[in-house]
N, C-alpha and C positions, 0 to 999 in steps of 0.2 A: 258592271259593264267595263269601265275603266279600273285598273288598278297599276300604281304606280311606288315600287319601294326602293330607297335609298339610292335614287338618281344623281350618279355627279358628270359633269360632265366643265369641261377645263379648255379656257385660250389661252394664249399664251400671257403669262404673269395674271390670269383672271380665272377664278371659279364662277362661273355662271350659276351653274345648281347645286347646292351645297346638300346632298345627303337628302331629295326631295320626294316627300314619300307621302300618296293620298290617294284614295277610294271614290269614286263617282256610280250613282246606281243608273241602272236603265230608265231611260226615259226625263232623264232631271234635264232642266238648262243650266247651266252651270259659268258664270261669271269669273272671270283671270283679272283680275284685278292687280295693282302693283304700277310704282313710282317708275321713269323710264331706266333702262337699266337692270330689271329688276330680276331679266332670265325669263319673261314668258315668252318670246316669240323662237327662244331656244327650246324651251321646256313643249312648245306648239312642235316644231320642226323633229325633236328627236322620237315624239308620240307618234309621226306621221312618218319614221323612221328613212328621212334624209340626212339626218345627223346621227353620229355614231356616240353614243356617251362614253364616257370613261367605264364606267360601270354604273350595277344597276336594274330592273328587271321593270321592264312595262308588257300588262300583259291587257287585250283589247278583246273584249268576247272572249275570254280564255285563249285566246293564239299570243303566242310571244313574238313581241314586234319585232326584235334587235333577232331573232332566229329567223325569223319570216316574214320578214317585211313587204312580199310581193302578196302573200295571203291576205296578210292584214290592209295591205291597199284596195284589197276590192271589197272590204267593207264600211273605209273610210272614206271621208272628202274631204279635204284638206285646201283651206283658202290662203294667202299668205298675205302679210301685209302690203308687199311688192308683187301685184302679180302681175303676168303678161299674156296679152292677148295675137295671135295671128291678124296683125291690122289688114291684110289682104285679102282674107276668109268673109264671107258674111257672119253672120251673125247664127243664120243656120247652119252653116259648115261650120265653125268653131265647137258648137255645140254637140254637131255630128262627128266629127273628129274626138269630141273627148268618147261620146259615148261610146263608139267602136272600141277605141283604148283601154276601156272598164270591163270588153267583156261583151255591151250589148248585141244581141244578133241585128243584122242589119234591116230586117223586115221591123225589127219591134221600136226601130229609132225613132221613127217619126211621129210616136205618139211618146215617147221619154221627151221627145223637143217639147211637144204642145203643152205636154201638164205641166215641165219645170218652167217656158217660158209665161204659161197664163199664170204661174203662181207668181212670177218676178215681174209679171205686166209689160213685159218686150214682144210678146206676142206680132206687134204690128211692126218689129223691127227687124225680124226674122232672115229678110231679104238685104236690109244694110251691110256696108263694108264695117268692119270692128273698127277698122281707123278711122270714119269719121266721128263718131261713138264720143257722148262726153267722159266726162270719169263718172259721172252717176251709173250712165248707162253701161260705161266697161265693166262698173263694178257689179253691176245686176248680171251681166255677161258671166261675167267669173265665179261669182257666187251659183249661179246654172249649172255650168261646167264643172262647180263640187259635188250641187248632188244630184246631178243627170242619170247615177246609178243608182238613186236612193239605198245610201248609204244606212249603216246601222249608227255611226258614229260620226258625227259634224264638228273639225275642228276649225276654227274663225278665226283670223287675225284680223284686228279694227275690222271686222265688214259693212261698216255705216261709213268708213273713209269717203269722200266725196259725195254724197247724197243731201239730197235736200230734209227738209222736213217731213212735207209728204212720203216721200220715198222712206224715209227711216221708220216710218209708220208702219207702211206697207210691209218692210222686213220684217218690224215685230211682229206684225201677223203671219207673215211667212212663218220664223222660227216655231211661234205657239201652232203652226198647222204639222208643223216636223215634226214636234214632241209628240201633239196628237197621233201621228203615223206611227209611235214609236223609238222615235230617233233620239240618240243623246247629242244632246250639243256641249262643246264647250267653248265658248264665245271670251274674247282676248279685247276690248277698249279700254280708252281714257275716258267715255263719255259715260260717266254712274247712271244718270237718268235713263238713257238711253236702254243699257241694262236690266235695270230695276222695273221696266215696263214687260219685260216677259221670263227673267232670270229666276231659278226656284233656290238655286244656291249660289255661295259667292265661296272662292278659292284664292286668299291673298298672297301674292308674293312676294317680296323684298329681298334686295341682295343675296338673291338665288336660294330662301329658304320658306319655307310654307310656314307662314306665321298663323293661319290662321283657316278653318275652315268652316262655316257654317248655312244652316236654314236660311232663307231670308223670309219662304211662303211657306204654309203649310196647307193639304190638302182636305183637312178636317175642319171641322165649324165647331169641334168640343173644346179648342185649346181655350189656355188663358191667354185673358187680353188684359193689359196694363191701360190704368186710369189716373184721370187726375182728377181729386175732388176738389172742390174752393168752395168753402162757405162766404156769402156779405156779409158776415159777422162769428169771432171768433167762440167757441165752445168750451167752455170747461173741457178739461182731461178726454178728449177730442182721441189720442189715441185706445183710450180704453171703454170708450163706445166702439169704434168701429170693430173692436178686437172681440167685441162681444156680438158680434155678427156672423155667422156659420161663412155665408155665401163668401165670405172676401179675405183675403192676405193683405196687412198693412206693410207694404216694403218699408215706406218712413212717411215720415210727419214734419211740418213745416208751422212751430207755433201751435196755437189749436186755430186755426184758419183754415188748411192747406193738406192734403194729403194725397198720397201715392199708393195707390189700391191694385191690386193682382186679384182678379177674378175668372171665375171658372164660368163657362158656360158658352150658351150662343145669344143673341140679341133678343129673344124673349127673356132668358134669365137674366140681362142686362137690366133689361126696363123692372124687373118683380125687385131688383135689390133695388131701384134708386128708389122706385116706392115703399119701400122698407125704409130707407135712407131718409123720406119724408116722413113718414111715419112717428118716427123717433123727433121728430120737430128740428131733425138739421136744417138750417137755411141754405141749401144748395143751389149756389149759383153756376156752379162750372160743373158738369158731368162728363168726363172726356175723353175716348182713347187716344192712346200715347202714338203715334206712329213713327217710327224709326225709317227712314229710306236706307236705298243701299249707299248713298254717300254717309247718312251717319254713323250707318254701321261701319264702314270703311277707315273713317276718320276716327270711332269710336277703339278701334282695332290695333290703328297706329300707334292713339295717345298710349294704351295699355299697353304695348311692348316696346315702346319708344326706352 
């Protein structure tokens, strides 16, 4: 859906995007991660093609942005992290104003208002002036206003910026309803948690170059899943039992106490090895998957190209 190769794009005495070049499939949420500084709300803006790069080729559903950037806008929605609202407008004209703008016929607006605002819960604020509006509610506002066309392609800069908790909730269910629809997101924060509650990939950036691109979910129940064993008592040659087990990968061993197991399967097959695992008269006291979040992974990312 997205593809983007050897992007630079230059201020003055500063490279923002250094040669930045990455693949995104249909339908993924996809996480921009990166310390401030680091070139994503550049790398957001020239996608959304308001920014010209130096050179460089992004192409969105197969159209080329930087040739046709008005094509390409009526399949994206584009949030920024400064955005701004007509404080004069209600809430329904703001909305109705964008939708015209995208294209929609004027007869089908009034049901583009209803579904994007019951998805964002403004619903009953319809009638309000946008200037009196806190920043939660601008923000629910504007986030509207990106995908009033239901876009193919959802680009985010911070769009939890002023929201409560509730409300941050609310969004990640929004987003996981968009993907649902089909939509690719690619969503720009500081807040990992926030992310990792509905993000399927993470895309890192630092000092304008893609260090890093990876899974964080996967949509299957066969993968392997990482364990941690702990015996209350340590085992003779501990690694050369477990290695005489079909079902499991010893990544490493900690003594004969303590082991780091890679296994294949899904939660049935889980439970048949640890009863294998008893079997064999191990004392197993810790049977565990490993769980990495998207801050560790993040963190895990930096230390390795630091």
């Amino acid at each position: 859906m997205i593809n983007v190769e050897q992007l630079i794009f230059e201020y003055p005495n500063l490279r923002a995007l250094d040669e930045v070049s990455f693949h995104i499939p249909q339908g993924s949420i996809t996480a921009l991660v990166g310390p401030n500084g680091a070139g994503k709300s550049t790398l957001l803006r020239c996608m959304a093609a308001l920014d010209q790069p130096m050179s460089g080729n992004i192409r969105i559903n197969n159209i080329d942005v930087l040739e046709h950037p008005r094509e390409c806008h009526r399949i994206i929605g584009y949030l920024s992290d400064f955005f701004g609202l007509y404080d004069r407008l209600t809430v329904r004209q703001c909305l109705h104003y964008v939708a015209r703008a995208q294209g929609i016929a004027e007869e089908d607006c009034a049901a583009a208002i209803d579904k994007v605002s019951s998805g964002l819960y403004i619903n009953d604020r319809l009638d309000v002036l946008a200037g009196t509006l806190s920043r939660g509610l601008r923000q629910r506002v504007a986030i509207g206003q990106a995908i009033i066309h239901s876009p193919r392609v959802v680009l985010l800069d911070e769009p939890a910026s002023g929201l409560d908790p509730e409300a941050r909730h609310e969004l990640a269910e929004l987003f996981l309803n968009l993907q649902q629809q089909g939509m690719t997101l690619l969503v720009s924060s500081h807040i990992l948690a926030e992310l990792e509650a509905y993000s399927t990939d993470m895309l890192v950036l630092r000092e304008g170059k893609i260090i890093e691109q990876v899974a964080i979910k996967t949509t299957t129940h066969a993968h392997s899943q990482d364990f941690k064993l702990t015996l209350a008592t340590p085992v003779d040659n501990l690694a050369a039992v477990l290695q005489s087990i079909d079902a499991l990968t010893v990544l490493k061993t900690e003594g004969n106490q303590a082991a780091w197991l890679q296994i294949q399967g899904d939660s049935v097959q889980h439970h048949q090895l640890l009863t294998t695992l008893l079997a064999r008269n191990l004392p197993v006291c810790e049977f565990a998957k490993i769980t990495s979040n998207l801050q560790d992974a993040y963190l895990d990312t930096i230390r390795h190209r630091a």
